[in-house]
PADOLO-901238 format. One record per atom (N, C-alpha, C, O, CB): x, y, z; residue in one letter. Coordinates in pm, whole numbers, plus 50000, padded with zeros to 5 digits. Each point is the difference from the previous one (the first is absolute). Glycine has a CB too. Example, Ala and Ser with C-alpha at 12.3 -4.5 7.8 and 13.67 -1.06 7.14 Angstrom:
BEGIN
513194943150780a
499115011950000a
500905012050000a
501044999850066a
497074988550059a
501545022249803s
500825011950006s
499235010950073s
500515011150017s
500674982649768s
This chain:
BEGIN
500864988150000x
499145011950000x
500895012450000x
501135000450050x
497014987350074x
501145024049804x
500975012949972x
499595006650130x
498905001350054x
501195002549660x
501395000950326x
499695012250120x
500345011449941x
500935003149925x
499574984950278x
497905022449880x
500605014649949x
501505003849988x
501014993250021x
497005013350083x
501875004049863x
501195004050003x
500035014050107x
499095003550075x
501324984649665x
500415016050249x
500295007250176x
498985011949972x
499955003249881x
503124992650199x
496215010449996x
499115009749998x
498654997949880x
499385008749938x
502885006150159x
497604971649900x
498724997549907x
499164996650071x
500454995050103x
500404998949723x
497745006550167x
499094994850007x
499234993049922x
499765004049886x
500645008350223x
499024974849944x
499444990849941x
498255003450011x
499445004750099x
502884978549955x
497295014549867x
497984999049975x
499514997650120x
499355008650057x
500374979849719x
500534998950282x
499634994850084x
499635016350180x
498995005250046x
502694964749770x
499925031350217x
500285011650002x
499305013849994x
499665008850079x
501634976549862x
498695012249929x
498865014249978x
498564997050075x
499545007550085x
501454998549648x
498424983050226x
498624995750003x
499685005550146x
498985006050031x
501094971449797x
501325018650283x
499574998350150x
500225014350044x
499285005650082x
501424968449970x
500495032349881x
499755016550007x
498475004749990x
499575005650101x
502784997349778x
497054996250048x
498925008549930x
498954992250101x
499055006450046x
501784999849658x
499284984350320x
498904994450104x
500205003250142x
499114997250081x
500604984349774x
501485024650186x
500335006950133x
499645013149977x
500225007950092x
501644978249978x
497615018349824x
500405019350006x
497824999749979x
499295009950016x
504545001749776x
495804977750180x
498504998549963x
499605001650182x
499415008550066x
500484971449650x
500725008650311x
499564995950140x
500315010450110x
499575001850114x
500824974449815x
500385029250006x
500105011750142x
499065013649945x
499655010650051x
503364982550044x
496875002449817x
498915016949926x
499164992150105x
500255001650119x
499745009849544x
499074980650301x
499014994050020x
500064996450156x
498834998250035x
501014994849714x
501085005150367x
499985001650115x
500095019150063x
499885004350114x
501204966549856x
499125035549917x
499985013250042x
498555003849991x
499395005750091x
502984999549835x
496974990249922x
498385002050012x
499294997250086x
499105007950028x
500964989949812x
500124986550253x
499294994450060x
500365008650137x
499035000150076x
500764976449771x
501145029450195x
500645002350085x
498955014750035x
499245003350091x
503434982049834x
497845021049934x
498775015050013x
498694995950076x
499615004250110x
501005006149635x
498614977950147x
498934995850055x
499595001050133x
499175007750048x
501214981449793x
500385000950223x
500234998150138x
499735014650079x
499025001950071x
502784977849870x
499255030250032x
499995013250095x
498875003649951x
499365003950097x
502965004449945x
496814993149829x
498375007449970x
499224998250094x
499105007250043x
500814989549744x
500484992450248x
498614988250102x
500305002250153x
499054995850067x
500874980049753x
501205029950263x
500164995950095x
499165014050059x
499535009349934x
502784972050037x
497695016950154x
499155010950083x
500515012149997x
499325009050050x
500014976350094x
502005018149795x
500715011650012x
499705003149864x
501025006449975x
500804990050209x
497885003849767x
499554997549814x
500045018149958x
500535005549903x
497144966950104x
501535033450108x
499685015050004x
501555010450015x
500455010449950x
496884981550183x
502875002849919x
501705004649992x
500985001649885x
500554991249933x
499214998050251x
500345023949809x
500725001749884x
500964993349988x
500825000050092x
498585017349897x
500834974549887x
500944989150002x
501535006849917x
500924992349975x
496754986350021x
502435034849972x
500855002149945x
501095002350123x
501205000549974x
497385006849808x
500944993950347x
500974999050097x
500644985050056x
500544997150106x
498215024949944x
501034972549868x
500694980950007x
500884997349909x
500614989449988x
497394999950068x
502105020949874x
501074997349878x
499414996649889x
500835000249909x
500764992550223x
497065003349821x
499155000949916x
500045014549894x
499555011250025x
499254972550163x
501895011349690x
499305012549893x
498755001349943x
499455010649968x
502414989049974x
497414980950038x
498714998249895x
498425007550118x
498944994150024x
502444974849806x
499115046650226x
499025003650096x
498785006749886x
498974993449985x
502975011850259x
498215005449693x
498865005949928x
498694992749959x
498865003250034x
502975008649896x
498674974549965x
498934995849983x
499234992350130x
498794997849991x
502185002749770x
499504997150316x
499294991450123x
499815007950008x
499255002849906x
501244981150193x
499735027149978x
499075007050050x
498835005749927x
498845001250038x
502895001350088x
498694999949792x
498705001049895x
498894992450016x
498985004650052x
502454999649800x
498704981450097x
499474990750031x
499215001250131x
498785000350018x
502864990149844x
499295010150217x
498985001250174x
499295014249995x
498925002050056x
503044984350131x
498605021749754x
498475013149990x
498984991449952x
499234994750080x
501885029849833x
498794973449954x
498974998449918x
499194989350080x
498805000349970x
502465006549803x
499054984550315x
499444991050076x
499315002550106x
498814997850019x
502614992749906x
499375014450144x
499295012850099x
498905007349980x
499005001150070x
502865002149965x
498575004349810x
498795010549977x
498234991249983x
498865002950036x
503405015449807x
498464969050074x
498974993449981x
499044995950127x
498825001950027x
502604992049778x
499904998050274x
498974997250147x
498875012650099x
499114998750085x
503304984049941x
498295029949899x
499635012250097x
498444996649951x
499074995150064x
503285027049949x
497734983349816x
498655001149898x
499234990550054x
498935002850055x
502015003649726x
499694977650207x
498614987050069x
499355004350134x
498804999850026x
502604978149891x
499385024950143x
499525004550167x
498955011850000x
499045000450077x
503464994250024x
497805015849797x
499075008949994x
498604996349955x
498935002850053x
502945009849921x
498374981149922x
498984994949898x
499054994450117x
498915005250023x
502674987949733x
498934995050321x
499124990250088x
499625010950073x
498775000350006x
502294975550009x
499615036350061x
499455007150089x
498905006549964x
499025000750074x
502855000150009x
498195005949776x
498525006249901x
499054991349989x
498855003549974x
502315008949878x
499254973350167x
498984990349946x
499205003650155x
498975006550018x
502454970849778x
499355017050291x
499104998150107x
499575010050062x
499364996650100x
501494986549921x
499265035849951x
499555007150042x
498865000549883x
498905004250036x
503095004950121x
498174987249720x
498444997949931x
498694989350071x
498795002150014x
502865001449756x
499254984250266x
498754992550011x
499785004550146x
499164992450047x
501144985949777x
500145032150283x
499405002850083x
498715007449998x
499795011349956x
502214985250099x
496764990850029x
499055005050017x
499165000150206x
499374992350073x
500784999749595x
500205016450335x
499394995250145x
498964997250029x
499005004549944x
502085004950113x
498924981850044x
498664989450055x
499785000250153x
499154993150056x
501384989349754x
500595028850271x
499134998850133x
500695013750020x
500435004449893x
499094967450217x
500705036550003x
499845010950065x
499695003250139x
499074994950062x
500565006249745x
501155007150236x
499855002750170x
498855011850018x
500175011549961x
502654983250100x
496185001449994x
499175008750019x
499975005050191x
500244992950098x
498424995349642x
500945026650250x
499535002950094x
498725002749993x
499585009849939x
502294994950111x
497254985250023x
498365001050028x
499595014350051x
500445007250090x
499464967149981x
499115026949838x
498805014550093x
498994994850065x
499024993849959x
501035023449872x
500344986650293x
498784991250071x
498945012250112x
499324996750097x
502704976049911x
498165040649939x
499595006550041x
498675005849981x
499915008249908x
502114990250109x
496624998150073x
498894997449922x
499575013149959x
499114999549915x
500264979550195x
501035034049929x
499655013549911x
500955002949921x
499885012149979x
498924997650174x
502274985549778x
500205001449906x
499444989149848x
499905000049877x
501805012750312x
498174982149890x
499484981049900x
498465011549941x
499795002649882x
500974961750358x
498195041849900x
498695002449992x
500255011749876x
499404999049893x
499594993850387x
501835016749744x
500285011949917x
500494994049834x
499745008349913x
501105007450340x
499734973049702x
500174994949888x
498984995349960x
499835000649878x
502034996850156x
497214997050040x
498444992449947x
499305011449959x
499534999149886x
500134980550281x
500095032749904x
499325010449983x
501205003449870x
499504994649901x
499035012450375x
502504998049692x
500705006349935x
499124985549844x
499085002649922x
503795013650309x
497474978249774x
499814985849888x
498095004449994x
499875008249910x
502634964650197x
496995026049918x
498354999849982x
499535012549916x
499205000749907x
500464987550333x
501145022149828x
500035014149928x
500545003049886x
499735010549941x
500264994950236x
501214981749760x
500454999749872x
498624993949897x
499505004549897x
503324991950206x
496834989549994x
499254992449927x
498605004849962x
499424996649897x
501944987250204x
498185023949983x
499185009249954x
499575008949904x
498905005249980x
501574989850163x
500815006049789x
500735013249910x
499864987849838x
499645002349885x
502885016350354x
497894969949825x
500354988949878x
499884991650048x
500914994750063x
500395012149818x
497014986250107x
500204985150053x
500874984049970x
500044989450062x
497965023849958x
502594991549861x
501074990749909x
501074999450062x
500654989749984x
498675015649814x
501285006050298x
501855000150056x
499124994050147x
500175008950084x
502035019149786x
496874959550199x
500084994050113x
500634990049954x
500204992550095x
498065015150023x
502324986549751x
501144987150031x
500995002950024x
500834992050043x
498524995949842x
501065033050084x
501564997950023x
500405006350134x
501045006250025x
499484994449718x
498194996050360x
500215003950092x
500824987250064x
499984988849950x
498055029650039x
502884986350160x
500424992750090x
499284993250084x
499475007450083x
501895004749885x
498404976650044x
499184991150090x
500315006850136x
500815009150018x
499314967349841x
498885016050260x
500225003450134x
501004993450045x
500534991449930x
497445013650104x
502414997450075x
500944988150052x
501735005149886x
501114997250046x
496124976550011x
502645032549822x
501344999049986x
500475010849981x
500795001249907x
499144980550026x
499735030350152x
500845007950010x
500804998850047x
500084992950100x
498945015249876x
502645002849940x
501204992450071x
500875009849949x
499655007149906x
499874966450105x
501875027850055x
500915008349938x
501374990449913x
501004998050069x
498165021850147x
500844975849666x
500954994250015x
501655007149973x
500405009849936x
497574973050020x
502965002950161x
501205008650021x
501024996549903x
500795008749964x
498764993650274x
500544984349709x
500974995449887x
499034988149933x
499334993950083x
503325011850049x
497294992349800x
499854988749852x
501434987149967x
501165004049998x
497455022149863x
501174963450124x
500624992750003x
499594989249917x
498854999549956x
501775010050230x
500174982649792x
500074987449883x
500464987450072x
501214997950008x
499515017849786x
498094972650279x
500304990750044x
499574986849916x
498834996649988x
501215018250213x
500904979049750x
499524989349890x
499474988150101x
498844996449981x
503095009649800x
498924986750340x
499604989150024x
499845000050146x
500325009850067x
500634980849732x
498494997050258x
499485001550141x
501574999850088x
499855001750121x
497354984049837x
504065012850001x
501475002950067x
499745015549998x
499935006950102x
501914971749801x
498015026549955x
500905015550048x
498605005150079x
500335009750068x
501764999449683x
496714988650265x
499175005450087x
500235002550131x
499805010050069x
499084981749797x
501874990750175x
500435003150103x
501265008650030x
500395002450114x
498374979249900x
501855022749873x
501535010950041x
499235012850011x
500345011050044x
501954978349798x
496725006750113x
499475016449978x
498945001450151x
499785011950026x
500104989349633x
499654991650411x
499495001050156x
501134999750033x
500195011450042x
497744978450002x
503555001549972x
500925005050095x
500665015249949x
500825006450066x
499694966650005x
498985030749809x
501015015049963x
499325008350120x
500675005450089x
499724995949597x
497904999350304x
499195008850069x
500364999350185x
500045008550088x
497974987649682x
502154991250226x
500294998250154x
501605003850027x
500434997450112x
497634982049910x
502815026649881x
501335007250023x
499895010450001x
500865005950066x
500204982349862x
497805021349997x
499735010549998x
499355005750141x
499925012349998x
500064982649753x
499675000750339x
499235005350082x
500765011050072x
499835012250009x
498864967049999x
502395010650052x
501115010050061x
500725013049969x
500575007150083x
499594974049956x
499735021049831x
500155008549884x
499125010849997x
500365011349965x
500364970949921x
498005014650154x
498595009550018x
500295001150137x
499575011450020x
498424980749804x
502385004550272x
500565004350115x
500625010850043x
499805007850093x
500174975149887x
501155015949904x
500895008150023x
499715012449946x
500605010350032x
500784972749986x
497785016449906x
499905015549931x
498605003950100x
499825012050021x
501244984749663x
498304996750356x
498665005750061x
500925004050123x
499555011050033x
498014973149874x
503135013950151x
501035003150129x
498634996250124x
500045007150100x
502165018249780x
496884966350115x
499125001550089x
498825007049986x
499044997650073x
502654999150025x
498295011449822x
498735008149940x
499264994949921x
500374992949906x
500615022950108x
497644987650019x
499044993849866x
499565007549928x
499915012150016x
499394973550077x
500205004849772x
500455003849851x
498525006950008x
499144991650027x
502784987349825x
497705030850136x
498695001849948x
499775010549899x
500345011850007x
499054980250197x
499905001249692x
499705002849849x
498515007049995x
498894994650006x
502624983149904x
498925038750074x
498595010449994x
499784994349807x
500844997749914x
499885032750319x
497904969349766x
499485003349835x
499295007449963x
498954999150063x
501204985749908x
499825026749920x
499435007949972x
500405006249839x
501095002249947x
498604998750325x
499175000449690x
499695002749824x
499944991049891x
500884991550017x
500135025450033x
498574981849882x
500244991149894x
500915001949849x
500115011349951x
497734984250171x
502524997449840x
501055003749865x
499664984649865x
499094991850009x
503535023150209x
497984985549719x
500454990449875x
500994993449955x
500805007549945x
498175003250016x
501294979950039x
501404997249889x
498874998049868x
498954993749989x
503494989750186x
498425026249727x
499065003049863x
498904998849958x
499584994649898x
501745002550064x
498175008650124x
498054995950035x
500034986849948x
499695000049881x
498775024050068x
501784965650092x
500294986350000x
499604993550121x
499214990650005x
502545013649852x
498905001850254x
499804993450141x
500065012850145x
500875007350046x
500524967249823x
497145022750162x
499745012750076x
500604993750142x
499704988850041x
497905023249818x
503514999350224x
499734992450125x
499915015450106x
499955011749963x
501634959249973x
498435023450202x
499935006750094x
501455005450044x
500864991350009x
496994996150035x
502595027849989x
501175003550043x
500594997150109x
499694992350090x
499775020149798x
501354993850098x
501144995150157x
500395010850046x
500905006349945x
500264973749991x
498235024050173x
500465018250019x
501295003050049x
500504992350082x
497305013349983x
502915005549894x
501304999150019x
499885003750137x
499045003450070x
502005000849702x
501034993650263x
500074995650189x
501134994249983x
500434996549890x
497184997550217x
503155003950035x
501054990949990x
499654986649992x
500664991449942x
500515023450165x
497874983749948x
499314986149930x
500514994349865x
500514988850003x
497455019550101x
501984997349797x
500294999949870x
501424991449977x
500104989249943x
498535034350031x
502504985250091x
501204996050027x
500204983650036x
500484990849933x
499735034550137x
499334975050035x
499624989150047x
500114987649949x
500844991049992x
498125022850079x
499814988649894x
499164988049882x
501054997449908x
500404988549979x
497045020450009x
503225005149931x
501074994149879x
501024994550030x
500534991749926x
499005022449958x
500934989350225x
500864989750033x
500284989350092x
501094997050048x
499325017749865x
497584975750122x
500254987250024x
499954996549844x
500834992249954x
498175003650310x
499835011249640x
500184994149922x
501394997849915x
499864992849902x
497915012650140x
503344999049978x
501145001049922x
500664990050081x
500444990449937x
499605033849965x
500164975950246x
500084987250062x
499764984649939x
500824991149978x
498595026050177x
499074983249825x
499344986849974x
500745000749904x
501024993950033x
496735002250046x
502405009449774x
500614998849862x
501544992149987x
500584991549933x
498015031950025x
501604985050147x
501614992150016x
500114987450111x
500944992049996x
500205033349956x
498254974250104x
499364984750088x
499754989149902x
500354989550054x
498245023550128x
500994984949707x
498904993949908x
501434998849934x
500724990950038x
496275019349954x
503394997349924x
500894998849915x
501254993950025x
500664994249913x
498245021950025x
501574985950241x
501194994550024x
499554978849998x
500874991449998x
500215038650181x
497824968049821x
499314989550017x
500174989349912x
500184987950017x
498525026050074x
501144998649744x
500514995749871x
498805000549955x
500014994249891x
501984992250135x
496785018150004x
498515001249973x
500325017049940x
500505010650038x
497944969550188x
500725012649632x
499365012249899x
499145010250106x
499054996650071x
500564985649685x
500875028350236x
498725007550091x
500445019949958x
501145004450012x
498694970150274x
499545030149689x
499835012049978x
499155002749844x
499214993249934x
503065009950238x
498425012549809x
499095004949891x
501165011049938x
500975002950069x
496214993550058x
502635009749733x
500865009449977x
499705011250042x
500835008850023x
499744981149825x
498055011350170x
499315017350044x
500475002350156x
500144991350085x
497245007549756x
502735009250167x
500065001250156x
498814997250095x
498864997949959x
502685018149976x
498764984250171x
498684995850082x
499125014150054x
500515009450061x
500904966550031x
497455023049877x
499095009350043x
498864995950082x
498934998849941x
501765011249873x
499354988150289x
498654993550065x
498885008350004x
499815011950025x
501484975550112x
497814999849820x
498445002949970x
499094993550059x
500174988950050x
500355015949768x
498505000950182x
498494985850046x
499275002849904x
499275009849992x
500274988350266x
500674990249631x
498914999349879x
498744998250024x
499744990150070x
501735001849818x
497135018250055x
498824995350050x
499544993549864x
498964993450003x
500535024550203x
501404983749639x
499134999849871x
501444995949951x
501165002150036x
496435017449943x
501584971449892x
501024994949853x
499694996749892x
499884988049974x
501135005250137x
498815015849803x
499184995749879x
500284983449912x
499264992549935x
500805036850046x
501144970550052x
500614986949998x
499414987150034x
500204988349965x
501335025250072x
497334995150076x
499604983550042x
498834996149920x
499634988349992x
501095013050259x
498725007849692x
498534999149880x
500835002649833x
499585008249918x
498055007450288x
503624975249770x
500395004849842x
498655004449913x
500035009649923x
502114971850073x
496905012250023x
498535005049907x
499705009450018x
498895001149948x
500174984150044x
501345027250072x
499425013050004x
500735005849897x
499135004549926x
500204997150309x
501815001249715x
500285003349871x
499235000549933x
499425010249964x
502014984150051x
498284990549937x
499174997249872x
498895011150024x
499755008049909x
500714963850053x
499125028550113x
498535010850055x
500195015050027x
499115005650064x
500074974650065x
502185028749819x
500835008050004x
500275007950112x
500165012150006x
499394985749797x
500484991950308x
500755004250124x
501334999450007x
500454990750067x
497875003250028x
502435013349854x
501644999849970x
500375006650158x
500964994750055x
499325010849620x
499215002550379x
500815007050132x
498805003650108x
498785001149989x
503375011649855x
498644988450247x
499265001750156x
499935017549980x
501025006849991x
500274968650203x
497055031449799x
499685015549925x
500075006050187x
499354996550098x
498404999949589x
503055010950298x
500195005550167x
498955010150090x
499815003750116x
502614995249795x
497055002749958x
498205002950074x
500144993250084x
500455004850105x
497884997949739x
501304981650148x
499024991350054x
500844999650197x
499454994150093x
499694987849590x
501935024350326x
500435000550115x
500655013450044x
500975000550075x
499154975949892x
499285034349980x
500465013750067x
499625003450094x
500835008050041x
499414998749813x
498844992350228x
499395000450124x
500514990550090x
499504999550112x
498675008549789x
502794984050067x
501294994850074x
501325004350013x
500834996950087x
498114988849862x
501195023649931x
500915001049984x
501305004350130x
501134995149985x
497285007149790x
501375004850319x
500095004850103x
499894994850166x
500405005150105x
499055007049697x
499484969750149x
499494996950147x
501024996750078x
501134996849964x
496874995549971x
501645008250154x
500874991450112x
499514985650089x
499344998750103x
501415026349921x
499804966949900x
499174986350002x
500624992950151x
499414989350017x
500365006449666x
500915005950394x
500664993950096x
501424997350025x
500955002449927x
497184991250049x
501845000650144x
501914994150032x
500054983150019x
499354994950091x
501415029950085x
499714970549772x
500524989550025x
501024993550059x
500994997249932x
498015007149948x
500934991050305x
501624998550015x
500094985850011x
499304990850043x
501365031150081x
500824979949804x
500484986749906x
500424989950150x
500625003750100x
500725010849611x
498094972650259x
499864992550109x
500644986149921x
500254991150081x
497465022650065x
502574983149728x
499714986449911x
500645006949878x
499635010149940x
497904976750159x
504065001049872x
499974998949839x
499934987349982x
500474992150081x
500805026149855x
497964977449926x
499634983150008x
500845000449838x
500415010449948x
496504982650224x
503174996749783x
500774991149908x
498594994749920x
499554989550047x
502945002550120x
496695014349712x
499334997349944x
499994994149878x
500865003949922x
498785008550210x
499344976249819x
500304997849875x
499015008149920x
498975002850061x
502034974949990x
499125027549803x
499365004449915x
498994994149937x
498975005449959x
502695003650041x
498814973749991x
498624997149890x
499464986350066x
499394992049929x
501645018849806x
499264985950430x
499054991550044x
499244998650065x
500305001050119x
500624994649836x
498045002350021x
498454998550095x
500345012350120x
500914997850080x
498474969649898x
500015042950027x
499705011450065x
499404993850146x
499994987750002x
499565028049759x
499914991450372x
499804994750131x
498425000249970x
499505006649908x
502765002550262x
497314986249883x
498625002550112x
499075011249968x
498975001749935x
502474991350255x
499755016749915x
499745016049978x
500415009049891x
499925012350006x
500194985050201x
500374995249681x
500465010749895x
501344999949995x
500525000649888x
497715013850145x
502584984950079x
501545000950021x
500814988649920x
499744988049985x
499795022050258x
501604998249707x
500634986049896x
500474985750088x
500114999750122x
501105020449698x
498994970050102x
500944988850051x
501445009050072x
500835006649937x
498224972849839x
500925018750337x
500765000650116x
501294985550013x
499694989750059x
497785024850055x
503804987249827x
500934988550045x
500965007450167x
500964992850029x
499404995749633x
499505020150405x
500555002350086x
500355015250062x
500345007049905x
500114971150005x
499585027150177x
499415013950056x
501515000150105x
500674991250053x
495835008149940x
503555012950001x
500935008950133x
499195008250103x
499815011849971x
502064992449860x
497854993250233x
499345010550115x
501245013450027x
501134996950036x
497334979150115x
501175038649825x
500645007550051x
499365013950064x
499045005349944x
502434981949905x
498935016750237x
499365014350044x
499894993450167x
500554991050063x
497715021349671x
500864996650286x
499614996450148x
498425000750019x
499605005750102x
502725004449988x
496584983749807x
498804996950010x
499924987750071x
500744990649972x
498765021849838x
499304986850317x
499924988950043x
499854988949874x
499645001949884x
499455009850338x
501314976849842x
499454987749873x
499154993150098x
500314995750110x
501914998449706x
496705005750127x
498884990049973x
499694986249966x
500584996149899x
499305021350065x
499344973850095x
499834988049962x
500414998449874x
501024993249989x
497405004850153x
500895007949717x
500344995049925x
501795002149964x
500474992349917x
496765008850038x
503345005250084x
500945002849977x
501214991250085x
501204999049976x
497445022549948x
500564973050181x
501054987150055x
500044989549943x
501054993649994x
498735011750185x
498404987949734x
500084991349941x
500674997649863x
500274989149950x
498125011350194x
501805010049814x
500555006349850x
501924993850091x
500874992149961x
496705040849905x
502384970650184x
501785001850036x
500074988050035x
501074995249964x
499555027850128x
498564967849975x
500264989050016x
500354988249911x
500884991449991x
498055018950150x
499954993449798x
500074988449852x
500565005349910x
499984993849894x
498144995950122x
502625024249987x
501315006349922x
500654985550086x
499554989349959x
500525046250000x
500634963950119x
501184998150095x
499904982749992x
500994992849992x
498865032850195x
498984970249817x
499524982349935x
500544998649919x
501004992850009x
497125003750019x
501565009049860x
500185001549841x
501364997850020x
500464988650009x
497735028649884x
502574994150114x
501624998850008x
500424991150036x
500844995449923x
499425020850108x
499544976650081x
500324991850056x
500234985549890x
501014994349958x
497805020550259x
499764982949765x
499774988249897x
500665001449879x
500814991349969x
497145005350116x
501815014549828x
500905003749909x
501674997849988x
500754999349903x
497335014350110x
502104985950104x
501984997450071x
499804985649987x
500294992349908x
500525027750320x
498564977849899x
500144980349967x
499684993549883x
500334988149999x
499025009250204x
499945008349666x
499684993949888x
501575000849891x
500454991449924x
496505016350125x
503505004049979x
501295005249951x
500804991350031x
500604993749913x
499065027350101x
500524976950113x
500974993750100x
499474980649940x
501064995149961x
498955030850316x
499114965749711x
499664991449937x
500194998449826x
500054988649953x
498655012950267x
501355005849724x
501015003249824x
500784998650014x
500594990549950x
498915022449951x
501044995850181x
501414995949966x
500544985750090x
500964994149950x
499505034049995x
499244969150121x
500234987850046x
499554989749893x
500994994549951x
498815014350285x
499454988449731x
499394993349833x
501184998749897x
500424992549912x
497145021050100x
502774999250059x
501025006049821x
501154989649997x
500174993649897x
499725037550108x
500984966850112x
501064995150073x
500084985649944x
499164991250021x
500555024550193x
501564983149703x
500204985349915x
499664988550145x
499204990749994x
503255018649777x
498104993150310x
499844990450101x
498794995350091x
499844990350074x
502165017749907x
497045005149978x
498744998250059x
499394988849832x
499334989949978x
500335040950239x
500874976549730x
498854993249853x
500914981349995x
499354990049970x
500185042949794x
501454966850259x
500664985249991x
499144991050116x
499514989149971x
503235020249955x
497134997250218x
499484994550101x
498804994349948x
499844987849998x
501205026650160x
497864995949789x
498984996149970x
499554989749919x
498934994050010x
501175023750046x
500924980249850x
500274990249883x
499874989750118x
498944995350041x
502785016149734x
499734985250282x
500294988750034x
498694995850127x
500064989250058x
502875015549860x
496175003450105x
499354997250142x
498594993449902x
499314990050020x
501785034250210x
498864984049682x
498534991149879x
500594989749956x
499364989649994x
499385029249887x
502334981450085x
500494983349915x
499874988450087x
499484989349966x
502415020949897x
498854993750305x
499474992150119x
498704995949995x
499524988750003x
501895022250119x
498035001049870x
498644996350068x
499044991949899x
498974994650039x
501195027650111x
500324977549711x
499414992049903x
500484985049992x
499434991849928x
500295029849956x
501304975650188x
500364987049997x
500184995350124x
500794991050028x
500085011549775x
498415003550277x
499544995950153x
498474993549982x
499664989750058x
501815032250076x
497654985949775x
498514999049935x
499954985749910x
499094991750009x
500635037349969x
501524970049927x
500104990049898x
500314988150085x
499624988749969x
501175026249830x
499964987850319x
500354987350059x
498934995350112x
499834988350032x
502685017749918x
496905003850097x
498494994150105x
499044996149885x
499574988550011x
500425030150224x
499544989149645x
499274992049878x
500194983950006x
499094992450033x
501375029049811x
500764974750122x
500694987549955x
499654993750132x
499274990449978x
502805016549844x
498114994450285x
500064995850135x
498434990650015x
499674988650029x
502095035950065x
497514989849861x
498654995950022x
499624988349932x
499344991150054x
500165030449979x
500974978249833x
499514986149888x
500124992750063x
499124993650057x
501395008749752x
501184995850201x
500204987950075x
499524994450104x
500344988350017x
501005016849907x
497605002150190x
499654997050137x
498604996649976x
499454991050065x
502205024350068x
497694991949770x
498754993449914x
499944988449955x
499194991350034x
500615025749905x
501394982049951x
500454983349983x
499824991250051x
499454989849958x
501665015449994x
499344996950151x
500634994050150x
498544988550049x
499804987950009x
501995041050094x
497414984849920x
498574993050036x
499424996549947x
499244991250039x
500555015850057x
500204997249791x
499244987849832x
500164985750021x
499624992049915x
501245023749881x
């Protein structure tokens, strides 16, 4: 066999050159790889001795930007499909102001016997304080423990003082929906900021709850909304005739004793008052029978509601669900074997 000659290279030679200079490209690629992926990834890599920085980083913008856009997108989505379905109300339970809305409502209907559907039933007058979006019977319950975090919160701003809500005059949102005023006072103050309280109570929860308008509290007595067929019949707006001789009244005070956790669209009470899932007692109004039994079977409820929670997830637990397996498979071939038992002892006496 011929040997090179001094400073030659042979094919062979070459082949393993060019396959060492491949393999180390290709452990340098894989190598990059590697640092893209690791947790430090965000770190400018041109401080490692790395030159190939521009386009990565590039790359990680454009990725980024993208993840920002998806996140937004889902966030638009789900501030579209927000629709709320329950709400914190504060009850009017004050019977001359309730009497002064019946009289105020009779004196409309009088005017137009067609606007008594878009009147407010009895029983539901109410101020509401936030609107909310509860899909299932879990977040209902985050949403009674949000209200029962809030209390302390209405504590603190009432400093011990009670809340009491003067009403007087009447107004519109776009002759659309007539309600009763809220006479100004530090009262006012107040109110906006349990209600700004509750908003951020609800929300830290992870519960949909607010509105974009700001909050203006009202006591709706009218809604054309609730008769859509008056249109057709060209009742487009609430004509402020029909309540100028209100315009001015002074319908009563209401002191705030109760915020309850209402739903919007299920089966209404007895008395008119909505479905009730759970109440805060606040102020310093005596409470009343009904108001111990209300707190009680609040406080049942919870109770049972915990141990049903507390039984799921025990369910949930691979070791609870294996137990159960193996305790029915027992118990089916404990059954198969007294079956068999029996033939045979029947037999027996044949």
């Amino acid at each position: 066999m011929e040997r090179p000659g001094a400073g030659g290279i042979n094919s062979s030679e070459c082949e393993n050159v060019s396959r060492e200079k491949e393999t180390s490209e290709e452990f340098e690629a894989n190598a990059m790889d590697s640092l893209i992926d690791m947790p430090f990834a965000t770190i400018d890599i041109k401080d490692c001795g790395i030159t190939d920085v521009p386009h990565t980083n590039l790359e990680r913008s454009k990725e980024n930007e993208r993840i920002s856009k998806d996140q937004i997108k889902k966030r638009k989505k789900k501030q579209k499909d927000y629709q709320p379905n329950y709400f914190l109300s504060i009850p009017i339970t004050n019977k001359e102001i309730t009497r002064g809305i019946k009289i105020l409502q009779n004196a409309i209907i009088q005017q137009d016997k067609q606007l008594a559907k878009a009147m407010t039933s009895d029983g539901s007058f109410h101020i509401t304080l936030l609107v909310m979006q509860l899909l299932s019977e879990d977040e209902v319950n985050i949403g009674i423990g949000a209200l029962l975090e809030l209390k302390p919160f209405i504590e603190e701003i009432l400093q011990g003082k009670q809340l009491i809500l003067p009403f007087q005059g009447i107004d519109t949102f776009g002759n659309q929906v007539g309600f009763v005023k809220l006479a100004e006072g530090d009262h006012v103050n107040s109110l906006l900021e349990i209600a700004e309280a509750a908003k951020r109570t609800f929300q830290e929860k992870g519960i949909l709850a607010g509105e974009n308008r700001s909050f203006k509290p009202h006591l709706t007595f009218m809604k054309l909304s609730k008769a859509p067929w008056l249109r057709k019949k060209g009742v487009k707006k609430i004509d402020p005739e029909f309540y100028e001789k209100f315009i001015s009244h002074r319908f009563g005070e209401e002191m705030v004793h109760r915020i309850d956790l209402c739903s919007m669209l299920k089966k209404k009470q007895s008395n008119g008052y909505y479905h009730c899932e759970s109440s805060v007692v606040i102020g310093k109004k005596p409470i009343g029978l009904r108001d111990l039994i209300n707190e009680a079977l609040r406080r049942e409820r919870m109770s049972l509601k915990s141990k049903v929670k507390q039984i799921k997830e025990l369910l949930l637990k691979p070791e609870t669900q294996a137990r159960i397996r193996r305790e029915l498979f027992e118990g089916r071939s404990v059954n198969n074997s007294n079956q068999g038992n029996q033939v045979d002892f029947s037999t027996t006496l044949t």
